[in-house]
N, C-alpha and C positions, 0 to 999 in steps of 0.2 A: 351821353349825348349822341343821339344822331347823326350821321357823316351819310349824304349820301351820293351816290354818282350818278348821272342822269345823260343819256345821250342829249346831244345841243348841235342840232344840227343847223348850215347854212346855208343861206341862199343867196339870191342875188335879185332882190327886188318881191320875190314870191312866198314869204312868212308867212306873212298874214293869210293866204291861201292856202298854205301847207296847213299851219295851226287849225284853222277855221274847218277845213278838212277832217284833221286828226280826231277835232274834236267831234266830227260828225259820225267818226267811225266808232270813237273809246268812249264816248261823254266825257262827264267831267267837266270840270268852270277853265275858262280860256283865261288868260290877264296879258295884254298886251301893252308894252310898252314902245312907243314912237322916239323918235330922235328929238322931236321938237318936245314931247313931254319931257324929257329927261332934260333938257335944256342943253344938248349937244349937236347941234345942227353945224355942218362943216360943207355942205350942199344942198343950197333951198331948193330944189330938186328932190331930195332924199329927205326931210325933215318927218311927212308924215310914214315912211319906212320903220320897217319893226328892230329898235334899237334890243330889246330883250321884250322871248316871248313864249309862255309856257301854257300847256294842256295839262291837267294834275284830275285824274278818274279815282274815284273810291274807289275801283279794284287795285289801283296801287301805280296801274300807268303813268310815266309821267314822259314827257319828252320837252325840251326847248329848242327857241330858235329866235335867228335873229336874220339880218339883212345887211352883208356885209356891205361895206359903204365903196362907191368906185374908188376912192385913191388907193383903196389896197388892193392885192391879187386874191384873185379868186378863181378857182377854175373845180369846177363838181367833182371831177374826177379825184384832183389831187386835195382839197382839203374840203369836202363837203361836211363835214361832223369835225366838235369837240368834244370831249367828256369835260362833264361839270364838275365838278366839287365843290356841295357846298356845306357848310358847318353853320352851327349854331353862336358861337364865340371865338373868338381872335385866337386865343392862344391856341384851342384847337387845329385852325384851320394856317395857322405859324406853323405850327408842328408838321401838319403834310406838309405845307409849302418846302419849307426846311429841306425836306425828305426829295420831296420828288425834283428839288434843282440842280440835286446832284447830276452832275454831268449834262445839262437841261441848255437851253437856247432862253433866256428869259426875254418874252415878248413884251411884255408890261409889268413893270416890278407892282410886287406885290404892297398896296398902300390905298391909304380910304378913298375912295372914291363917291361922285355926288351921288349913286344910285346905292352904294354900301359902304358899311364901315372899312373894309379891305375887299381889293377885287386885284387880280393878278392875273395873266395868262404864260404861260411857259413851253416849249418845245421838247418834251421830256426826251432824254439821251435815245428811245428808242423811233421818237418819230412821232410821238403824240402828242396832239398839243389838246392839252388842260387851261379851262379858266378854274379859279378859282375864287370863292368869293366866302364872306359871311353876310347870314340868310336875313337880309331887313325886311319890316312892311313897307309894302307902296304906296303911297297916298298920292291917288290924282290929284288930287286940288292943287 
């Protein structure tokens, strides 16, 4: 099964510009996900904000992004980019978790979440910080 790693870069209000960009530049189908779609709105201000949001080009391109929300820090310089991990199935995507928390910062334990079955993010010992998640469909409706 497929594991794969995907730069998931962030911003600060500017996704959907960046994505919409990206995808002017690579092609490839856009899917953008909003806060208020996902049903996580914590500032009506930020609700139609790109809660998760990815470019995915037949040549193999893919990149994500999202729009970090103001109650957390943000600053381009110091955490502009996460690496993604994402897997196909639990135990899969247990097993890296497992693996990469050694010595790690855990930001958000790894557990289902409304958008996937498991979604975590962690500060891995060297200074990286990792979401990781298992790979659901989206269904706007």
């Amino acid at each position: 099964m497929p594991v794969n790693a995907v730069t998931h870069l962030n911003f600060r209000g500017d996704a959907r510009a960046a994505l919409t960009f990206y995808q002017s530049v690579f092609a490839g189908q856009i899917v953008m996900v909003t806060y208020k779609d996902a049903g996580n709105v914590q500032d009506p201000s930020e609700a139609d904000q790109v809660m998760w949001g990815q470019v995915a080009a037949d040549s193999g391109f893919r990149v994500m992004a999202y729009d970090v929300p103001s109650h957390l820090p943000w600053d381009q310089g110091e955490n502009a980019f996460f690496v993604s991990l994402r897997g196909e199935t639990v135990e899969e995507i247990t097993t890296h978790w497992e693996r990469l928390s050694a010595g790690a910062v855990i930001v958000r334990p790894l557990e289902p979440a409304q958008w996937a079955p498991l979604y975590g993010m962690l500060k891995d010992r060297f200074g990286v910080t990792w979401v990781v998640d298992v790979v659901s469909e989206y269904d706007p409706s």
